[in-house]
C-alpha positions in Angstrom: 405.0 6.2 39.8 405.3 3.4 37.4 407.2 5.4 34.7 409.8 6.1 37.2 410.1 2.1 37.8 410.3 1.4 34.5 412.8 3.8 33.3 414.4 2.4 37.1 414.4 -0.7 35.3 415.3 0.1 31.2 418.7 2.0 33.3 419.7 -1.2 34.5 419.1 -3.4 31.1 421.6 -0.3 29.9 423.9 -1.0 32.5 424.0 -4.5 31.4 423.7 -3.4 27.1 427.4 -4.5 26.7 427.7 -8.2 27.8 424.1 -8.3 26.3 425.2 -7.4 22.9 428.2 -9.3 23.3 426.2 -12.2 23.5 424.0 -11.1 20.5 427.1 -11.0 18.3 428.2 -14.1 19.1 424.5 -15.2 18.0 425.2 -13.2 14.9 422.4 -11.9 16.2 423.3 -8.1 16.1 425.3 -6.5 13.3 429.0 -6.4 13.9 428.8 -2.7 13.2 425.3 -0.9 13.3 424.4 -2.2 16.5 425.8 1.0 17.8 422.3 2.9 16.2 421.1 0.9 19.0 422.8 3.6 21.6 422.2 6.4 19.5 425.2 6.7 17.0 423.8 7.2 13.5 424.5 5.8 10.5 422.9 8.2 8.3 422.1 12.1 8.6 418.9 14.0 9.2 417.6 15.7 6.1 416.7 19.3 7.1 413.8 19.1 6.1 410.1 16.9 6.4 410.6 13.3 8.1 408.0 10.5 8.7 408.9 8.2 11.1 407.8 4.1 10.9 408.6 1.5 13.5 408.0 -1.8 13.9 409.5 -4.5 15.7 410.5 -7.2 12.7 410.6 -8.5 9.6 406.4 -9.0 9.8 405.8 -5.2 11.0 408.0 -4.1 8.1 406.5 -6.3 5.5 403.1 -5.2 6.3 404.0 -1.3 5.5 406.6 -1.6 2.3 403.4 -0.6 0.4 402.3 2.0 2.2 406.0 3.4 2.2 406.4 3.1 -1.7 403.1 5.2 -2.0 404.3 8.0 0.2 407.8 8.4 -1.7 405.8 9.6 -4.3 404.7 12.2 -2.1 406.5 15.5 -3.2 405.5 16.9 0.6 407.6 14.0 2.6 411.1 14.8 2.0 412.7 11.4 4.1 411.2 8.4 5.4 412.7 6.6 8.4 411.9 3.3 9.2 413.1 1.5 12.6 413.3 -2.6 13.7 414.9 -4.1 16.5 416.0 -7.2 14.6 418.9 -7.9 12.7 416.6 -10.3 10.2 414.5 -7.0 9.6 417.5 -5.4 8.5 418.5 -8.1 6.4 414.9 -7.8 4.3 414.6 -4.1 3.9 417.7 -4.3 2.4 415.7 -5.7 -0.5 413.7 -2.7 -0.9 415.8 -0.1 -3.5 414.0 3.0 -1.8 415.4 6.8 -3.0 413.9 8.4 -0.1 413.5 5.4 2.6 416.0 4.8 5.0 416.5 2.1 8.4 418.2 2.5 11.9 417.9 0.3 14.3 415.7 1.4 17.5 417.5 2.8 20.3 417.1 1.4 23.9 414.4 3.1 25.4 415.7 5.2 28.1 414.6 8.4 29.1 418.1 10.2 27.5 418.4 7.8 24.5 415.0 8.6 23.4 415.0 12.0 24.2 418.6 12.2 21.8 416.5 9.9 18.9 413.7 12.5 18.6 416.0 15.8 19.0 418.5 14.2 16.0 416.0 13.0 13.8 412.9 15.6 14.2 410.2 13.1 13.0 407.0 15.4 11.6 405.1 12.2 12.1 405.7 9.1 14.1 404.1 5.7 12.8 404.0 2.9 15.1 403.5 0.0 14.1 401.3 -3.2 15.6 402.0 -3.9 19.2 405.1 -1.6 19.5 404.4 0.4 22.8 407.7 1.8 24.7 406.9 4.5 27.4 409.5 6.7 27.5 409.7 7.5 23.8 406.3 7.7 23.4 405.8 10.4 26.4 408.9 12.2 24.9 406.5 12.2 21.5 403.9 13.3 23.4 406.0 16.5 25.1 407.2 17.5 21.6 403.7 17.8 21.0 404.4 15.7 17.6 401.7 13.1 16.1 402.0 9.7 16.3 399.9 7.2 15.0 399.3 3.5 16.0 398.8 1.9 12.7 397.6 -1.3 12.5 397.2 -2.0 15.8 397.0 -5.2 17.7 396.2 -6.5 21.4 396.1 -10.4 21.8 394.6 -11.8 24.6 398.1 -12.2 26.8 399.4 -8.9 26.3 395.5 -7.3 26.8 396.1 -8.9 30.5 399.3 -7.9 30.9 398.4 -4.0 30.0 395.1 -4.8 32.0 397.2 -5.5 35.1 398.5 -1.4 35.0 395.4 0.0 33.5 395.9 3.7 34.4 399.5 3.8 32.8 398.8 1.5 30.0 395.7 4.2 29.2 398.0 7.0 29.5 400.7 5.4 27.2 397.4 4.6 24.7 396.7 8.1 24.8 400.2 9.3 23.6 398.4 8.0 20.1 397.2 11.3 18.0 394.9 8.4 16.3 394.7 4.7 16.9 394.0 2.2 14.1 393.0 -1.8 15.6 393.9 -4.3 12.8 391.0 -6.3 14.4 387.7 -6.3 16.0 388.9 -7.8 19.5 392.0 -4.8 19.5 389.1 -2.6 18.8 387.6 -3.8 22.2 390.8 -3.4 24.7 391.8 -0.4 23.3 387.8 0.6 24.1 388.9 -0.9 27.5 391.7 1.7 28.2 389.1 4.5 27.4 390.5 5.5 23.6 388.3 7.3 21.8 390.3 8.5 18.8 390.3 5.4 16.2 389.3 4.1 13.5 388.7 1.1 12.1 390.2 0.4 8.5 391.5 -3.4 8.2 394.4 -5.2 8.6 397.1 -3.7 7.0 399.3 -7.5 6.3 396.5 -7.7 3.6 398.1 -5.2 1.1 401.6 -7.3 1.1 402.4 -6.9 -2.9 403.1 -10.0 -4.5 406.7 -10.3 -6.3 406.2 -10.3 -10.2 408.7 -12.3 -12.0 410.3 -14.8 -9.4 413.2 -16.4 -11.2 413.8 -19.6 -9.7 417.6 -20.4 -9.8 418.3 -23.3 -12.5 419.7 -25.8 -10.0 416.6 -25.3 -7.9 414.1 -25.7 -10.5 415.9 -28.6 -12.0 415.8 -30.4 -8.5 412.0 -29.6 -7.9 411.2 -30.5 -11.5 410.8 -34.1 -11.0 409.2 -34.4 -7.1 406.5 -34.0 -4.6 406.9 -31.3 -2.1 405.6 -29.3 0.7 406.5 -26.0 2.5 406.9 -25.6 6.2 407.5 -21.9 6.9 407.8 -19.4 10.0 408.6 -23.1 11.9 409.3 -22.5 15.3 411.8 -25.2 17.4 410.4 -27.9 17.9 408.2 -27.6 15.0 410.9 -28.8 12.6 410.8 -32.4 14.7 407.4 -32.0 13.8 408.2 -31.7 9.7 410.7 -34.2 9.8 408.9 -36.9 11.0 406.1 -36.1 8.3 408.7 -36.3 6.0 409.5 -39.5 6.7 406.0 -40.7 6.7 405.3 -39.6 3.5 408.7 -40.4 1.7 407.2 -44.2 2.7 404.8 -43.1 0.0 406.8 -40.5 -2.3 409.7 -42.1 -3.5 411.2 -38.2 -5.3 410.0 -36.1 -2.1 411.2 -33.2 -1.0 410.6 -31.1 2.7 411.1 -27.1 2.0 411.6 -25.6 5.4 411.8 -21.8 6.3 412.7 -21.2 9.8 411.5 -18.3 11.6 414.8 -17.1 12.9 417.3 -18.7 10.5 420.0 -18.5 12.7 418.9 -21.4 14.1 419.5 -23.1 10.6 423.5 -24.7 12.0 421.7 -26.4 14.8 418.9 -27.9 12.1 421.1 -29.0 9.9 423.0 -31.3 12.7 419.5 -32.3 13.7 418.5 -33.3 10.3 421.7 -35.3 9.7 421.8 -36.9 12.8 417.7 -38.4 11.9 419.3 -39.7 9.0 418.2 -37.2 6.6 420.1 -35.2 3.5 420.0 -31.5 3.8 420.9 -28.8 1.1 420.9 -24.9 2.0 419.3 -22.7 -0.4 422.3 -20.3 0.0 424.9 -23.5 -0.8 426.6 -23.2 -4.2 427.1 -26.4 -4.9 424.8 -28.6 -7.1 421.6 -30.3 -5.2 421.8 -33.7 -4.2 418.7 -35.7 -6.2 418.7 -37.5 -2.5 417.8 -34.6 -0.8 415.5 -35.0 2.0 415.4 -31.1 3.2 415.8 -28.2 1.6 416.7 -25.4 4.3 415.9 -21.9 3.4 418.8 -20.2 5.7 418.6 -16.7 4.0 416.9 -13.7 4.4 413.5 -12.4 1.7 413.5 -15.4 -0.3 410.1 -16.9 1.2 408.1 -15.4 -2.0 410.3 -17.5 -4.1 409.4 -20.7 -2.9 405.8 -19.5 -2.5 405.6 -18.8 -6.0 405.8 -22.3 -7.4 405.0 -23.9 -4.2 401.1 -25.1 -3.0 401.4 -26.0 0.0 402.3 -24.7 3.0 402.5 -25.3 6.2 402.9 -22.1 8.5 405.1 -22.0 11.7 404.2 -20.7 15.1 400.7 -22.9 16.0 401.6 -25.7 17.0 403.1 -24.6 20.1 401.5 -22.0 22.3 403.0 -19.1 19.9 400.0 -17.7 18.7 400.9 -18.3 14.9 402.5 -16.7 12.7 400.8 -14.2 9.4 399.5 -17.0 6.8 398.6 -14.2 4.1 402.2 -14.3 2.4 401.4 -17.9 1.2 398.1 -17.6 0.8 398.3 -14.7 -1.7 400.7 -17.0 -4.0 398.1 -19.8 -4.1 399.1 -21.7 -1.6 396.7 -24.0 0.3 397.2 -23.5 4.1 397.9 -25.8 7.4 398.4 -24.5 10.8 398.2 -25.8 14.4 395.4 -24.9 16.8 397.0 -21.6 18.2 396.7 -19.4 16.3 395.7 -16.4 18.2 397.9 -13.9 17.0 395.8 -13.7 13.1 392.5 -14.9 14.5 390.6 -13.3 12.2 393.0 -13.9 8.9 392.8 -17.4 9.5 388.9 -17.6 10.3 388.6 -15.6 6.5 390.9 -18.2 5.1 388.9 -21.2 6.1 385.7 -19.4 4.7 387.3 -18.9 1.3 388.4 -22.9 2.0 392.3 -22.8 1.4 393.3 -23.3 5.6 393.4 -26.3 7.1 393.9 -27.4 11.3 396.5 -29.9 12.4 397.6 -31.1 15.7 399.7 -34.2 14.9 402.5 -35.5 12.9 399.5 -38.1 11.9 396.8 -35.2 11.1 399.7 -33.3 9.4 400.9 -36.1 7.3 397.2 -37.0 6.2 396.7 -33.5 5.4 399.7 -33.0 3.4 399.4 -36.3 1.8 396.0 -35.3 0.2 396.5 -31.3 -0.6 399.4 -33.1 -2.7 397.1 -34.8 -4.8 394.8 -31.6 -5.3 395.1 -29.2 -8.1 396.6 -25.6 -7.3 393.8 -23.5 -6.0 392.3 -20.8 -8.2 393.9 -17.5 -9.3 390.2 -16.0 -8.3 391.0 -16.9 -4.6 394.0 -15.0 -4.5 392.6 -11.8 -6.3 390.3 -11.3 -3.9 392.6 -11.6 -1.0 394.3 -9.0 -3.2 391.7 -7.0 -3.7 391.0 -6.7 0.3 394.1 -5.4 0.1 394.2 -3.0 -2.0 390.8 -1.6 -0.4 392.8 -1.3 3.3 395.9 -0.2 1.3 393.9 3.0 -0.3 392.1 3.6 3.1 395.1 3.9 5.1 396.8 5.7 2.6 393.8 8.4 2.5 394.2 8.9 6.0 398.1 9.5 6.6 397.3 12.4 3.6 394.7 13.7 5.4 396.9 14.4 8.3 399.1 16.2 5.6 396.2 18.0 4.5 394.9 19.2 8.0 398.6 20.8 8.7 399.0 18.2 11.5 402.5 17.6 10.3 404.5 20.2 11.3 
């Protein structure tokens, strides 16, 4: 009964796609041309031959398997990898990736038809979900074609556990559509225990085995600019988190004559409103994607492009990560962490419970919930020496551990002819 509401419901957001994309573009937040994947118009052809399927919602889903994916195109058996977002941004950053095999579309709207059309064109031999990505109707058309599907990496917060609780016999059933389940955390490991799923297996969270970039070049006008100052990072900031960061700036320029804010919004088409903000508080703003020199004044430095977050990482060491100040849930602090970085967060930070509980054991995460606590905390992680490189080998190795586990058992489904 509650499929037939639901795809009752997914008809009508169709019925409405137009003016909604209209609005996205206008947003810039669709592409001017692709978005059409979104209805089932290809950009690229089906390979006759072996295809594994990835999907994830955004740039954080397809972060956490770029390593995983660069393993399997070694793989002489997989012939074409697709991988699927929903986001422009995630478009933007797998664009970085020079894969031979690997390519993306965007995922189509999840009717009944459009689904059914997605599977018949690209005849995945495996489907990879990843996270928290759960749509009904493509899933139940994966599960008539009788072809696996995985749920790697899986996680349940809290909210959404109540929200699947709330239709447990359909949320079960769509579960079930899983060949195998694998919970990125002990508390998914419970819900999905909740919903009766028997098939998993517990391996780590995949968001450890992220691979560092080797060789970060910082541009000349950048490293000339930062050569001379005190600075801090604000990253994955959320509105109105970037109120937040300004006033800190402020506080602490009273102190730091050369200082310097680095933020990295979450969604950086939010970067024209920022910068009006910025200016209007009195404050000097340069863009990392500007070409013209920096201003030595500069209060913020706005990161407004896409995959460039390692950079600043790289020679940054601290950073304060977006998402937990307000009721967000946080967003993943391993990228920064793995560079060094000391880290600061707000009180919710649900989402990477666990990530941030190991962080404050290995004593590089630190809790905020003021502009006072957060200037006080910046203030003094300035005056501390970078942490050491042993810290960030053995987030690495954790990594690589989850990396080879995961890895074992996607070839194990090759080995046990479950891909067809």
């Amino acid at each position: 009964m509650l499929i037939y509401l639901y795809r009752l419901l997914i008809n009508i957001v169709f019925i409405l796609s137009p003016i909604i994309i209209i609005l996205r573009l206008i947003k810039k937040k669709e592409h001017l041309k692709r978005f059409k994947e979104k209805f089932c118009f290809f950009s690229y052809k089906k390979k006759q031959k072996k295809l594994i399927w990835f999907h994830g919602a955004s740039v954080g889903e397809l972060l956490s398997v770029i390593p995983l994916i660069k393993k399997l195109e070694k793989d002489k058996k997989i012939n074409q990898i697709l991988v699927t977002t929903t986001t422009l941004s995630s478009s933007k950053v797998f664009n970085n990736f020079k894969f031979k095999k690997t390519i993306h579309q965007f995922f189509p709207i999840d009717t009944n038809f459009h689904s059914k059309k997605f599977l018949n064109y690209w005849k995945p031999s495996l489907v990879i979900f990843i996270d928290s990505e759960i749509w009904p109707n493509m899933l139940l058309n994966i599960k008539k074609k009788s072809i696996p599907a995985v749920l790697l990496n899986a996680r349940i917060t809290k909210k959404s556990f109540n929200r699947w609780k709330f239709f447990k016999s359909f949320s079960s059933e769509l579960f079930e559509c899983f060949t195998k389940s694998y919970p990125c955390n002990t508390e998914t490991w419970r819900y999905l225990n909740y919903f009766g799923i028997k098939k998993k297996k517990f391996l780590g969270n995949l968001k450890f085995s992220q691979n560092n970039l080797k060789n970060l070049i910082i541009p000349t006008k950048l490293k000339k600019f930062i050569s001379n100052k005190k600075f801090w990072c604000a990253t994955s900031t959320h509105e109105p988190e970037e109120l937040l960061c300004s006033e800190v700036h402020k506080n602490l320029k009273k102190k730091y004559t050369k200082f310097t804010t680095i933020i990295i919004p979450r969604h950086v088409n939010r970067c024209e409103n920022l910068i009006n903000f910025f200016e209007n508080s009195g404050l000097k703003v340069h863009c990392h994607s500007w070409s013209q020199n920096i201003n030595p004044k500069t209060d913020i430095y706005l990161v407004d492009t896409y995959g460039d977050t390692n950079l600043f990482f790289s020679f940054n060491k601290i950073a304060f990560v977006g998402g937990s100040i307000i009721k967000h849930g946080g967003q993943n602090p391993l990228e920064p962490a793995r560079y060094g970085n000391n880290i600061i967060h707000g009180p919710n930070v649900a989402n990477f419970k666990e990530i941030y509980e190991l962080l404050k054991k290995l004593g590089i995460s630190k809790k905020v919930n003021s502009i006072k606590s957060l200037s006080k905390t910046v203030s003094k992680l300035i005056k501390q020496k970078p942490n050491s490189s042993l810290l960030t080998k053995k987030i690495e190795r954790i990594g690589s551990q989850i990396l080879d586990a995961t890895l074992i058992e996607i070839k194990l489904i090759l080995k046990n002819n479950e891909i067809k």
